[in-house]
Structures are given as structure tokens and as C-alpha cells.
C-alpha positions as CSV (number, residue, x, y, z in Angstrom):
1,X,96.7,110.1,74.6
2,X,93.8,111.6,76.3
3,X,92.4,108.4,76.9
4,X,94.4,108.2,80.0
5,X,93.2,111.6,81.4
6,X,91.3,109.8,84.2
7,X,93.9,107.2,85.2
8,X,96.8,109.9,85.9
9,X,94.6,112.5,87.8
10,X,93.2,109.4,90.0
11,X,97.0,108.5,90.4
12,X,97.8,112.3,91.5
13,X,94.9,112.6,93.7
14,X,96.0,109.3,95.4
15,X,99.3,110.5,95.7
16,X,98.6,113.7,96.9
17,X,96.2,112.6,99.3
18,X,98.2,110.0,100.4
19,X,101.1,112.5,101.2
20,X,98.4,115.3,103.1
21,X,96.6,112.2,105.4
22,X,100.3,111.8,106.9
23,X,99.8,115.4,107.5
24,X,99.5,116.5,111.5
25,X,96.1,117.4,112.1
26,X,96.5,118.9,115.5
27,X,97.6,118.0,118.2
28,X,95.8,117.4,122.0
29,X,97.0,117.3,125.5
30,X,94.3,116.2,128.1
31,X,95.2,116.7,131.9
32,X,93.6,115.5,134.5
33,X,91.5,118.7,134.9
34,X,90.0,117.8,131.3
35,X,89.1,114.2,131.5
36,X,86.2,114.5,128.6
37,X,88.8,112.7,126.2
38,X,87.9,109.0,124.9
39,X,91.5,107.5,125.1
40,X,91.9,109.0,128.8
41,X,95.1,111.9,129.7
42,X,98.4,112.4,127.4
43,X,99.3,113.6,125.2
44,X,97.7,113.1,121.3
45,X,98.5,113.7,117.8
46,X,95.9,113.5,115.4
47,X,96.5,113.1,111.4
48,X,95.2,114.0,108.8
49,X,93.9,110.3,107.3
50,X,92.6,110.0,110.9
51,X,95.5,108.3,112.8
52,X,95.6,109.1,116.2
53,X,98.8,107.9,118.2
54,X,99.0,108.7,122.2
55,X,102.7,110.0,123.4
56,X,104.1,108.5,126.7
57,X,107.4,109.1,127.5
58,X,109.2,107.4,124.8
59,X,106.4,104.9,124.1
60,X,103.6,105.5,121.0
61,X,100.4,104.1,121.3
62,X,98.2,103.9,118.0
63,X,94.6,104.4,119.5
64,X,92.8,105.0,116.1
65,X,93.7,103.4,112.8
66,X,94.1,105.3,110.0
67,X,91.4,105.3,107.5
68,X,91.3,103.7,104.2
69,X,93.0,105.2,101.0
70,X,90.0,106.0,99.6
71,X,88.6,107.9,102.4
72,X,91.6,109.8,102.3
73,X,91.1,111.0,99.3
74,X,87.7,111.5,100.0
75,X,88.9,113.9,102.6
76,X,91.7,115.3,101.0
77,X,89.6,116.5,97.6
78,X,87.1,117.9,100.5
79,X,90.1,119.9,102.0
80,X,91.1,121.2,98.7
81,X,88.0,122.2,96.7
82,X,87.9,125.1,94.9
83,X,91.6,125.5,95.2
């Protein structure tokens, strides 16, 4: 049974990186007085799988797309090395 080492730890690393990259990063509010920010002034949240959505109100704007699985997992194994 060993043979399908490889296939379940890929699973579990997509898995679990697919879990953490829905994760909140941080997240960003740019006034007026700080107008250095790309998408312009609001208020930003910023995943984990590199999603960034812009609150207004009541209305979400997407303003970054979300990165493929596999550079998720990319990320995520960089997160958790050594742990």
C-alpha cells in the first residue's frame, strides 16, 4: 500500500492549502490621506491564495483574482516549512 504514499500527501497538501488560501491575510483600509494604494480608498481584505475583494457599503468588489491551486500550495508548503 505504500505505493500510494505520494498520491495521498499531494491530496492533503491540496486540501490543506486549499482550506489556508481562503484564510484572511490582512486586512487594509486606505483613506484619503494615504492614497499610495493600487485599487484607490476603501476598505480591503486580502487572502491568503491572493484574493483581494474591496468593501463598499454592502457591495464587494473582487479586484485581484485568486491564484491558481497550485500556487497555493506553493505558498502554503512555504508558510508551513519546518513545522
Amino acid at each position: 500500500m505504500t505505493q500510494y504514499n505520494d498520491i495521498v500527501e499531494k491530496r492533503r497538501i491540496y486540501l490543506a492549502s486549499e482550506e489556508w488560501g481562503n484564510g484572511v491575510k490582512m486586512h487594509y483600509v486606505c483613506s484619503e490621506t494615504n492614497d499610495s494604494h493600487e485599487y484607490g480608498n476603501g476598505y480591503f481584505i486580502y487572502y491568503n491564495n491572493g484574493r483581494v475583494e474591496k468593501i463598499h457599503g454592502t457591495k464587494i468588489t473582487i479586484v485581484q483574482k485568486a491564484n491558481s491551486i497550485e500556487q497555493v500550495m506553493d505558498d502554503y508548503e512555504v508558510a508551513h516549512a519546518g513545522q
